[in-house]
N, C-alpha and C positions, 0 to 999 in steps of 0.2 A: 468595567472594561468596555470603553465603544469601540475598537476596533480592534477584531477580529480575523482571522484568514477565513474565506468562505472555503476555501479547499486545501489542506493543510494532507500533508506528507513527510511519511515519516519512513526512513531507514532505520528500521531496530539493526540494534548492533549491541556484541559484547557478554550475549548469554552463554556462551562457553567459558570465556574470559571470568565470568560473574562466579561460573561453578567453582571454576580451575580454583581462584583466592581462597574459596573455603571448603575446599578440599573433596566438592562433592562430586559425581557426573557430571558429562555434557549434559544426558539427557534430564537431569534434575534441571539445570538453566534455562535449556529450551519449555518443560513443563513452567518455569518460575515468570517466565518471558511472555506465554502464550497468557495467562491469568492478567499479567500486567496489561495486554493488550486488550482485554475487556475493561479493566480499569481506564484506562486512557482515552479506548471511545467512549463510556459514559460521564467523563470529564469534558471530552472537546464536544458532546451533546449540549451538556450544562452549558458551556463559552457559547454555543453558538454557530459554532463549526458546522456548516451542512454538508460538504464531501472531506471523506474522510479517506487516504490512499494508504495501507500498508504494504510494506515490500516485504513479503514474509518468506518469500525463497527463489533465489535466483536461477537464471538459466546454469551459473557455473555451479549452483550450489550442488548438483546433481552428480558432482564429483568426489564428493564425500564419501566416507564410507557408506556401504550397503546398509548395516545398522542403526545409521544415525539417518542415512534417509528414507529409510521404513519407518524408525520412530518418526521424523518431524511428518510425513504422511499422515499417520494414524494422526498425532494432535492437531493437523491442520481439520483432519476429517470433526473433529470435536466441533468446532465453530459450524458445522454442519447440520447435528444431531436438533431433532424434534423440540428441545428443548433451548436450546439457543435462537432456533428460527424464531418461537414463539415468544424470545427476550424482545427479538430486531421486529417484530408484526406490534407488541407491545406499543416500542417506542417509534413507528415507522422509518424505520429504515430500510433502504432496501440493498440490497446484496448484489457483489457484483465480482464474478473474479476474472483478472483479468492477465493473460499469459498462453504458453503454451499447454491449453490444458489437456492435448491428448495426448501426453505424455504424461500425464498424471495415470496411477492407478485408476482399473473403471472401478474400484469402490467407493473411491474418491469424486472421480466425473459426476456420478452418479447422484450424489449427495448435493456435490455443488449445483446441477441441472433442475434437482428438488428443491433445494433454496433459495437459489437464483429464480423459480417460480412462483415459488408462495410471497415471495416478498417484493414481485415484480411491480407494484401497485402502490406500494408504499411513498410517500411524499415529504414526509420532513428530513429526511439525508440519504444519504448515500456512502454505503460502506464498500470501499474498492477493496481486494485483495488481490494481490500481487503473488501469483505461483508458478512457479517457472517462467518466470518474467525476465526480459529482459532489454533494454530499450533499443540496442541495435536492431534485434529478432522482429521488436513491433514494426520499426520503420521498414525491416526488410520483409516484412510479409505484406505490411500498405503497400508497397511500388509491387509486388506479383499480382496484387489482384487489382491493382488499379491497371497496369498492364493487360493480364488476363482478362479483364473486361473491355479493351480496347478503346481505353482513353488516350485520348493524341494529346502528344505534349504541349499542345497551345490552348489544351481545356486543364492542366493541371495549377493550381495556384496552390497557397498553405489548407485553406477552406477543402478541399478536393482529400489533400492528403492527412488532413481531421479526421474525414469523414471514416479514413479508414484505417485509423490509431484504435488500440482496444480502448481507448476514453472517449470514444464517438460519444458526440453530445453531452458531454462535460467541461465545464470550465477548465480553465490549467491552473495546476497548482497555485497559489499566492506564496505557501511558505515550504519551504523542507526541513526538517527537523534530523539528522542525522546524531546516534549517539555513540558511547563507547570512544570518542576520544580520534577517532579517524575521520581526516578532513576531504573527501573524494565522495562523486556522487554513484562510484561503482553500478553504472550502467541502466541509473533506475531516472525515465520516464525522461529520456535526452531528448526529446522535440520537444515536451510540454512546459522545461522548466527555463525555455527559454530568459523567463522575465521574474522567475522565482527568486524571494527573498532567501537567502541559506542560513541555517543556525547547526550549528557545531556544538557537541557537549559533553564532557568528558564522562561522564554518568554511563553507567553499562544498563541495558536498556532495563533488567529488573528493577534497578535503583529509583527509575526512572518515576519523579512523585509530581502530585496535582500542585503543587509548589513551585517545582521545576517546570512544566507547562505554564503555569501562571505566569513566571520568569520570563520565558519566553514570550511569551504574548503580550508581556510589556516592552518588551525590546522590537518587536516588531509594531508595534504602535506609535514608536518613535522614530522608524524611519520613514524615508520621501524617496514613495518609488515613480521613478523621470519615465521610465520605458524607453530611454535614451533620450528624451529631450530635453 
């Protein structure tokens, strides 16, 4: 495979969906879903992939019931624990979440603030995570504090308002990956995917195999992106 997404984003989608077919919980999907997404980044490691964006819970997700969003907390908090850090220092990646996160539990903040530091130093990728994310929220919180710092509109260009995207200093995505069968990019990373390749796939995200990655990264090696020219 020569060509790769250097920053590849993924909308998981469909782990309720996943349970509902066989007759289990939601919360057995979202546990089946969260494994899968270890799976997936030490796949897109193997390919190549150096940033890596998951959208693991949105600003609307928080609308759910109380139950399901205390459990997906706690399994987010998993990708947290002492043990995982030491998976991502292993392979150097470093950690990055990016959202609303003082709306997060501080059991949560807390964890993330600890692995977001152990791994601040790390150089061969970059693992985003997306928590209470939501892409209007980013752009609406860059123009407050590009305001509140008192930038005059004739210092502001895209470069200005990068700088103050939770992806400050990242490329923008190359490819999005959305699964589970729904064609919308529900709200995820609307300034960066300006020029992003989109892939659709009916596969609910536990389904979701190094085959079907593979698939994809052959589909996207056959396109010619113009960036409008």
């Amino acid at each position: 495979m020569s060509i790769v997404p250097n920053h590849l984003g993924i909308i998981i989608d469909g782990n309720r969906r996943w349970a509902k077919t066989r007759n289990l919980p939601a919360f057995e999907g979202h546990r089946k879903g969260y494994n899968k997404l270890k799976d997936v980044g030490k796949w897109c490691k193997e390919k190549g992939v150096k940033i890596l964006t998951i959208y693991a819970f949105s600003t609307e997700n928080w609308n759910r019931s109380r139950k399901e969003v205390n459990y997906l907390m706690r399994l987010l908090a998993r990708a947290m624990t002492k043990k995982e850090v030491r998976n991502l220092m292993k392979d150097g990646i470093k950690l990055n979440v990016i959202g609303q996160v003082e709306r997060l539990p501080e059991y949560l903040q807390k964890a993330i603030k600890s692995a977001e530091y152990a791994t601040k130093n790390n150089k061969e990728g970059v693992l985003n995570l997306a928590i209470s994310y939501g892409g209007r929220a980013e752009i609406l919180q860059a123009v407050k504090r590009i305001v509140k710092e008192g930038i005059t509109a004739d210092e502001i260009d895209e470069e200005t308002i990068g700088r103050y995207l939770w992806t400050k200093g990242l490329a923008d995505p190359d490819l999005i990956i959305r699964t589970a069968g729904e064609q919308r990019l529900s709200n995820f990373l609307l300034w960066q995917i300006a020029y992003s390749e989109l892939y659709f796939t009916k596969k609910y995200w536990p389904d979701f195999e190094k085959s079907d990655l593979e698939q994809v990264f052959h589909d996207y090696a056959q396109r010619q992106r113009r960036y409008g020219k």
